[in-house]
LOPA-302916 format. One record per atom (N, C-alpha, C): residue in one letter; residue number from 1; x negated, y, z. Coordinates in nm, 4 decimals. Layout:
<recs>
residu: A	num: NUM	px: X	py: Y	pz: Z
...
</recs>
This chain:
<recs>
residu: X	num: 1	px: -3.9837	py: 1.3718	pz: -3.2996
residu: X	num: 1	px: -3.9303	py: 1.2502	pz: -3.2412
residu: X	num: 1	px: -3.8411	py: 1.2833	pz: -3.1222
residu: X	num: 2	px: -3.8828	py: 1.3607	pz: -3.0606
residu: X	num: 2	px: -3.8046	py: 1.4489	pz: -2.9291
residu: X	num: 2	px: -3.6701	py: 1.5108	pz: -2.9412
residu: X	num: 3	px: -3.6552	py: 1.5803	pz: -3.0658
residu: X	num: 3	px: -3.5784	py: 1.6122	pz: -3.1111
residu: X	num: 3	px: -3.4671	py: 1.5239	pz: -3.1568
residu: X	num: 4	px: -3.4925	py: 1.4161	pz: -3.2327
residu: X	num: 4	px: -3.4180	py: 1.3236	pz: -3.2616
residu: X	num: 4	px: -3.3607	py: 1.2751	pz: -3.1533
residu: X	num: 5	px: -3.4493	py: 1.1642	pz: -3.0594
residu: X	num: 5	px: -3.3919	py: 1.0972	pz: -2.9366
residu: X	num: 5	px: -3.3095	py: 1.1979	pz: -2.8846
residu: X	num: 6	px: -3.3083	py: 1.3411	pz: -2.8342
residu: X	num: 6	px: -3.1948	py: 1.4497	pz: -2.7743
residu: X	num: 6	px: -3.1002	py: 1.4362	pz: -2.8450
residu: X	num: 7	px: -3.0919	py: 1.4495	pz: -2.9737
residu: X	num: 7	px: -2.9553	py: 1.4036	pz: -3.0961
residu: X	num: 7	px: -2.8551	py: 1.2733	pz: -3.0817
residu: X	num: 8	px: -2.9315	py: 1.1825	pz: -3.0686
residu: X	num: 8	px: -2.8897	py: 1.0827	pz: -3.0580
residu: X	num: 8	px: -2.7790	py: 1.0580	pz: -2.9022
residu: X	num: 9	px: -2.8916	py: 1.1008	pz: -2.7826
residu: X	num: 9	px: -2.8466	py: 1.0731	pz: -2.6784
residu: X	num: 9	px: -2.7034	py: 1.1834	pz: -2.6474
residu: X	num: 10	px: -2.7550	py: 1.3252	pz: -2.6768
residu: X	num: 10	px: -2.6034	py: 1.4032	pz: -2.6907
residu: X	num: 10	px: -2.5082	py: 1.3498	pz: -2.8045
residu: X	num: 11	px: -2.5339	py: 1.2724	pz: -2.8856
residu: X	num: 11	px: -2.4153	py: 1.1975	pz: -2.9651
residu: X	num: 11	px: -2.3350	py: 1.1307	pz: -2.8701
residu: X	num: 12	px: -2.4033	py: 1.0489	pz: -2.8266
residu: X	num: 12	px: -2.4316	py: 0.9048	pz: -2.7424
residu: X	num: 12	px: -2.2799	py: 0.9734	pz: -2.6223
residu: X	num: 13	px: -2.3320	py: 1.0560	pz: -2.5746
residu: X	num: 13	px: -2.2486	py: 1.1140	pz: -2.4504
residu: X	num: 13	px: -2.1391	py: 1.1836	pz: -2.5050
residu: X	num: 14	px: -2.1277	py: 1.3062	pz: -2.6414
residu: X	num: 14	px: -2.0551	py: 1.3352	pz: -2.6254
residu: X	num: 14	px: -1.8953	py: 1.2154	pz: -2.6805
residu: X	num: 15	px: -1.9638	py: 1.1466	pz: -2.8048
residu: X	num: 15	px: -1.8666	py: 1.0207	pz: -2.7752
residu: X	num: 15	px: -1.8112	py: 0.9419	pz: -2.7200
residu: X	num: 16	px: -1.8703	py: 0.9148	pz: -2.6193
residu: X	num: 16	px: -1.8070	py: 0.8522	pz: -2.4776
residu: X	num: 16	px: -1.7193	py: 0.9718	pz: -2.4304
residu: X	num: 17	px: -1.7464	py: 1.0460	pz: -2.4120
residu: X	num: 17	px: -1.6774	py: 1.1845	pz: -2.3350
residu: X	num: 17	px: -1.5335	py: 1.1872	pz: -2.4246
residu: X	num: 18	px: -1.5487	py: 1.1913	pz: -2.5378
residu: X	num: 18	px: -1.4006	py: 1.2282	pz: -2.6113
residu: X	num: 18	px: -1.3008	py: 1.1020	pz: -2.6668
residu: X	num: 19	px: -1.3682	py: 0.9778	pz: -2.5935
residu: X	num: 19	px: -1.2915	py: 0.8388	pz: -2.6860
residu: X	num: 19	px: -1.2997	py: 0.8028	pz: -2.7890
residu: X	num: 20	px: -1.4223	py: 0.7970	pz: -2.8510
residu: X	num: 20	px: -1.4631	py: 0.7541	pz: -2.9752
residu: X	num: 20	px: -1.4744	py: 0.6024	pz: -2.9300
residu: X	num: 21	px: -1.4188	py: 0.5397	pz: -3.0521
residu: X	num: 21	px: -1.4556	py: 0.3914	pz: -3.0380
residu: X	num: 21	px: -1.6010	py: 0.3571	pz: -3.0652
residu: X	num: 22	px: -1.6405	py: 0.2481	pz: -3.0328
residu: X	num: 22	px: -1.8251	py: 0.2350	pz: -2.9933
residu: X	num: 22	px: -1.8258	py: 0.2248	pz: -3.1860
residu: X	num: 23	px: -1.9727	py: 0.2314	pz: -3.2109
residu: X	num: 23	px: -2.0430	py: 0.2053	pz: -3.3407
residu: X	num: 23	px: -2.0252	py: 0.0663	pz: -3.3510
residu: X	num: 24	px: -2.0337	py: 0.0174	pz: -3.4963
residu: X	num: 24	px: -2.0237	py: -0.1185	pz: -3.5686
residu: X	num: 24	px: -2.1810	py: -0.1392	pz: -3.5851
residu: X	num: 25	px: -2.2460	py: -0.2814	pz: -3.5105
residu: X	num: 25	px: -2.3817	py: -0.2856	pz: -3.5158
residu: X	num: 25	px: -2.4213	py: -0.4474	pz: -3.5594
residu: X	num: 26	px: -2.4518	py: -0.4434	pz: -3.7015
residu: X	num: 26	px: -2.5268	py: -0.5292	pz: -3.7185
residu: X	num: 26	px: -2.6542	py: -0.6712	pz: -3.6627
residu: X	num: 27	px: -2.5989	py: -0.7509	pz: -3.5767
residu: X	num: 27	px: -2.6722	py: -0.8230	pz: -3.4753
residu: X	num: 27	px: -2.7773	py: -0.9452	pz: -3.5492
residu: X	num: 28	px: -2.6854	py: -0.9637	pz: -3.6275
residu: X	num: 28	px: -2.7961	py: -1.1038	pz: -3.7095
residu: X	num: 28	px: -2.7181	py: -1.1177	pz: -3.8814
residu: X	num: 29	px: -2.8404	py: -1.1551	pz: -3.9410
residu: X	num: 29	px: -2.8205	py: -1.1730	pz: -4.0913
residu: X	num: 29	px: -2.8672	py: -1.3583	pz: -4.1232
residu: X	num: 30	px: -2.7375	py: -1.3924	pz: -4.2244
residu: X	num: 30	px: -2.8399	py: -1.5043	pz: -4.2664
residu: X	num: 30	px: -2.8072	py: -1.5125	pz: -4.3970
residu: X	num: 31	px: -2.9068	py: -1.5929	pz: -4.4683
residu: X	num: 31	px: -2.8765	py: -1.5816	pz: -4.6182
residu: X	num: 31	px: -2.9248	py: -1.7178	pz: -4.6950
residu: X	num: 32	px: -2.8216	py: -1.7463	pz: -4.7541
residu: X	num: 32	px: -2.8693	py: -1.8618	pz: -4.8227
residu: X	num: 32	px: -2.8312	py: -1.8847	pz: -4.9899
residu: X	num: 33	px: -2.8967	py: -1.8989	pz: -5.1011
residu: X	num: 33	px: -2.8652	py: -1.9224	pz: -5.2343
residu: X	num: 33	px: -2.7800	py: -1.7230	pz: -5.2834
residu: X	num: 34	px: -2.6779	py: -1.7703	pz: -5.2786
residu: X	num: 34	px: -2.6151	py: -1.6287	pz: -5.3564
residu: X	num: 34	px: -2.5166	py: -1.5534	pz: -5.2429
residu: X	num: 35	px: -2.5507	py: -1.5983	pz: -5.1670
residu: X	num: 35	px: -2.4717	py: -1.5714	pz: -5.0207
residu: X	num: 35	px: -2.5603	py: -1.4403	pz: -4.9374
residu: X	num: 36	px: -2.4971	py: -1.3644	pz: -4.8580
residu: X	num: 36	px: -2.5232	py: -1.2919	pz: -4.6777
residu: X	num: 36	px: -2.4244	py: -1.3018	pz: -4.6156
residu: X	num: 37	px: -2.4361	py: -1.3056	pz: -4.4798
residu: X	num: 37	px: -2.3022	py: -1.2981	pz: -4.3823
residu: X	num: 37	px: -2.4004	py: -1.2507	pz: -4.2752
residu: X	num: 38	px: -2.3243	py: -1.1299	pz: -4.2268
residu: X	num: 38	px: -2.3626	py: -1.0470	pz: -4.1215
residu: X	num: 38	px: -2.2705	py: -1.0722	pz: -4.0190
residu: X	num: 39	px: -2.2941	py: -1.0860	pz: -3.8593
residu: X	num: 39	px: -2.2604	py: -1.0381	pz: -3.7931
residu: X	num: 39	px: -2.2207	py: -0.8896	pz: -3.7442
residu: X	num: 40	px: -2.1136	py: -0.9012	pz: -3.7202
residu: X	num: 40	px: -2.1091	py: -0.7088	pz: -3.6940
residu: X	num: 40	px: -2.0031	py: -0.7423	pz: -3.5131
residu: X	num: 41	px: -2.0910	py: -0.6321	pz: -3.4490
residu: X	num: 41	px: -2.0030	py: -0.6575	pz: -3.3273
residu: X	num: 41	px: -1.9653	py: -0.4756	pz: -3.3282
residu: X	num: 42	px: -1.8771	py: -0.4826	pz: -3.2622
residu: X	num: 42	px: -1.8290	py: -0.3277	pz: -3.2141
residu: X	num: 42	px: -1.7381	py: -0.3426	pz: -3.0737
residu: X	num: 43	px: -1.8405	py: -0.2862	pz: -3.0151
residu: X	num: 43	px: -1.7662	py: -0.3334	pz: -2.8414
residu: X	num: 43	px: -1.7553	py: -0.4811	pz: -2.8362
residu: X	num: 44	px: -1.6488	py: -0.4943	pz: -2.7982
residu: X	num: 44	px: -1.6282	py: -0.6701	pz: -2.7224
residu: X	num: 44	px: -1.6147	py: -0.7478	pz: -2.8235
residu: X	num: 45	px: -1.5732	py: -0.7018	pz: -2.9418
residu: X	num: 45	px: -1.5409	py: -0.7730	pz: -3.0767
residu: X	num: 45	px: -1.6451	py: -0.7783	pz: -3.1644
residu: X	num: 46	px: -1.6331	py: -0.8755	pz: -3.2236
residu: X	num: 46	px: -1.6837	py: -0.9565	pz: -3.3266
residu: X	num: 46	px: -1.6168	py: -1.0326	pz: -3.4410
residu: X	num: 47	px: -1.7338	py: -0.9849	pz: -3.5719
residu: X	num: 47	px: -1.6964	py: -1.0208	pz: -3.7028
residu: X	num: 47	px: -1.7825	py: -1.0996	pz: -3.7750
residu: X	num: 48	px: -1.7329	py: -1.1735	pz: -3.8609
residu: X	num: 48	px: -1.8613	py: -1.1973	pz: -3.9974
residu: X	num: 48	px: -1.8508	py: -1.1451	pz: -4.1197
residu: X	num: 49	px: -1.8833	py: -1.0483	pz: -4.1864
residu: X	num: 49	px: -1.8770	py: -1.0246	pz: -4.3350
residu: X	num: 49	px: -1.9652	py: -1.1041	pz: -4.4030
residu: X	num: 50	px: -1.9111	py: -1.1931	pz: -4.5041
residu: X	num: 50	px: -1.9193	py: -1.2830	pz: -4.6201
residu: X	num: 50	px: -1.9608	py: -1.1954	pz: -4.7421
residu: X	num: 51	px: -2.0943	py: -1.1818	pz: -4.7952
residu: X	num: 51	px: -2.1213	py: -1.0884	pz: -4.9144
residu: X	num: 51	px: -2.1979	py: -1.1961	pz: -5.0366
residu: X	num: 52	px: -2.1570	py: -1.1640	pz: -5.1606
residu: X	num: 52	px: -2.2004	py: -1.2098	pz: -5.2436
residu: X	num: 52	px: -2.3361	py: -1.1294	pz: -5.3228
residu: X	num: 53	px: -2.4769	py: -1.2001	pz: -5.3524
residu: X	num: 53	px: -2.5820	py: -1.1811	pz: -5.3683
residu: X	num: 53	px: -2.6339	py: -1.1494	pz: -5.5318
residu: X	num: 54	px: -2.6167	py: -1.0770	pz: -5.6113
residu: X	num: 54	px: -2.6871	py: -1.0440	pz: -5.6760
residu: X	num: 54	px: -2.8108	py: -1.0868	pz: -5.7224
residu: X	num: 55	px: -2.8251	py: -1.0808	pz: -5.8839
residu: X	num: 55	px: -2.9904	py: -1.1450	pz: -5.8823
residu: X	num: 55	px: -3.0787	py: -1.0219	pz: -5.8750
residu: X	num: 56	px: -3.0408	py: -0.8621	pz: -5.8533
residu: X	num: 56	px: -3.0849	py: -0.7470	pz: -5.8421
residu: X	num: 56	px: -3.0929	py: -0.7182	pz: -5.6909
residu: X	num: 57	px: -3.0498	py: -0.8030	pz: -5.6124
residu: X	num: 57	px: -3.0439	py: -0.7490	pz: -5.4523
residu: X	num: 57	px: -2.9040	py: -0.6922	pz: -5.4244
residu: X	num: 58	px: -2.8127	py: -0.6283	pz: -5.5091
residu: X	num: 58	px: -2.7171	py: -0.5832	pz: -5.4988
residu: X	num: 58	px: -2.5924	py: -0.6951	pz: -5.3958
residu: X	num: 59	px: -2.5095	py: -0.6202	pz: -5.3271
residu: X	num: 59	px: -2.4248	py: -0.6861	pz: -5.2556
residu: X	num: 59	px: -2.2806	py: -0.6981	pz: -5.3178
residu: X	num: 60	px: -2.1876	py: -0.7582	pz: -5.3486
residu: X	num: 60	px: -2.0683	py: -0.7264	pz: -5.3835
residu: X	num: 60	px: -1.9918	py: -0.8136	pz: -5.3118
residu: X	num: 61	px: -1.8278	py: -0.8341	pz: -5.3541
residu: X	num: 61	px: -1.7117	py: -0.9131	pz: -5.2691
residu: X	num: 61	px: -1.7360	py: -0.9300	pz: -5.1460
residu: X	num: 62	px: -1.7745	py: -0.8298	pz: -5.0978
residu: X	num: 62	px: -1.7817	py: -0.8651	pz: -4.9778
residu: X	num: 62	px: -1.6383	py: -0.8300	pz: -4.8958
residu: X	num: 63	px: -1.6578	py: -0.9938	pz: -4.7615
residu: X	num: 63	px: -1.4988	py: -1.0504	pz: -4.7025
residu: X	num: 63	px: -1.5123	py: -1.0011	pz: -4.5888
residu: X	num: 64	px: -1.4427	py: -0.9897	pz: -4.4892
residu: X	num: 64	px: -1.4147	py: -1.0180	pz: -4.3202
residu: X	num: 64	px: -1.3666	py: -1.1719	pz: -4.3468
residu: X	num: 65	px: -1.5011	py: -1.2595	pz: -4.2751
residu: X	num: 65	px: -1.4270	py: -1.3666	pz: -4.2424
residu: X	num: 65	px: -1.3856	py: -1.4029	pz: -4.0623
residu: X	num: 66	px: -1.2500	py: -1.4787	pz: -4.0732
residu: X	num: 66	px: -1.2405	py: -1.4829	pz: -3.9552
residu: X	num: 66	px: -1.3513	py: -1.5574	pz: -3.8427
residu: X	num: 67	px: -1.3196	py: -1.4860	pz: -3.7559
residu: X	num: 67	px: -1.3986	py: -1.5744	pz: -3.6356
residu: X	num: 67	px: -1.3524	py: -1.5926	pz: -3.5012
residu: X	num: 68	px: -1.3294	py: -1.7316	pz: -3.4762
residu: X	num: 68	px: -1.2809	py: -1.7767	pz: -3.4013
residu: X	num: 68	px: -1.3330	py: -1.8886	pz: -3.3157
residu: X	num: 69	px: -1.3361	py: -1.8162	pz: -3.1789
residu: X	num: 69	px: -1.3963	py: -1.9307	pz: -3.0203
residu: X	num: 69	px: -1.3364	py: -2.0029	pz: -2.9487
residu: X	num: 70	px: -1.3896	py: -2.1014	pz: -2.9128
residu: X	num: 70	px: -1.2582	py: -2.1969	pz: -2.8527
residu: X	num: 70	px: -1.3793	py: -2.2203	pz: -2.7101
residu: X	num: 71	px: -1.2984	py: -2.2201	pz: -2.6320
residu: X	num: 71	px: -1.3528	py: -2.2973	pz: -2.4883
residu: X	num: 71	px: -1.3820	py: -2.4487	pz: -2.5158
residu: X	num: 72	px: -1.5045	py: -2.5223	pz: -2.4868
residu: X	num: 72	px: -1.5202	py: -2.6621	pz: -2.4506
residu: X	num: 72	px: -1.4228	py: -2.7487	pz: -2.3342
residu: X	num: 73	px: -1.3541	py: -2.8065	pz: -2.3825
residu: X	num: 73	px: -1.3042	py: -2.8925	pz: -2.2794
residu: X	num: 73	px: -1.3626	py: -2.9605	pz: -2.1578
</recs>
């Protein structure tokens, strides 16, 4: 386990160190009928991928749908 967490964390640093753009991280899933749409953030940005559901579990067509915030008036 020790070993791992050291892996990770010298990843962790040496990517920052050389300008790697951050990892794409999965924040929330929802699913409904033949549908998933994931959130994916990477740094400041944010996405939704639109995936189509399988009666095997399998994922396919999956979209980038847009996403877009508006300030409240």
């Amino acid at each position: 386990m020790s070993k791992w967490l050291l892996s990770a964390g010298a990843f962790v640093v040496l990517s920052g160190a050389f300008g790697c753009t951050p990892p794409k991280v999965v924040t929330q899933i929802t699913s409904a009928r033949d549908q998933m749409k994931f959130l994916v953030v990477q740094g400041n940005s944010q996405q939704i991928v639109k995936c189509q559901v399988a009666a095997d579990g399998a994922l396919s067509g999956c979209k980038t749908m847009q996403l877009v915030l508006q300030d409240e008036d």
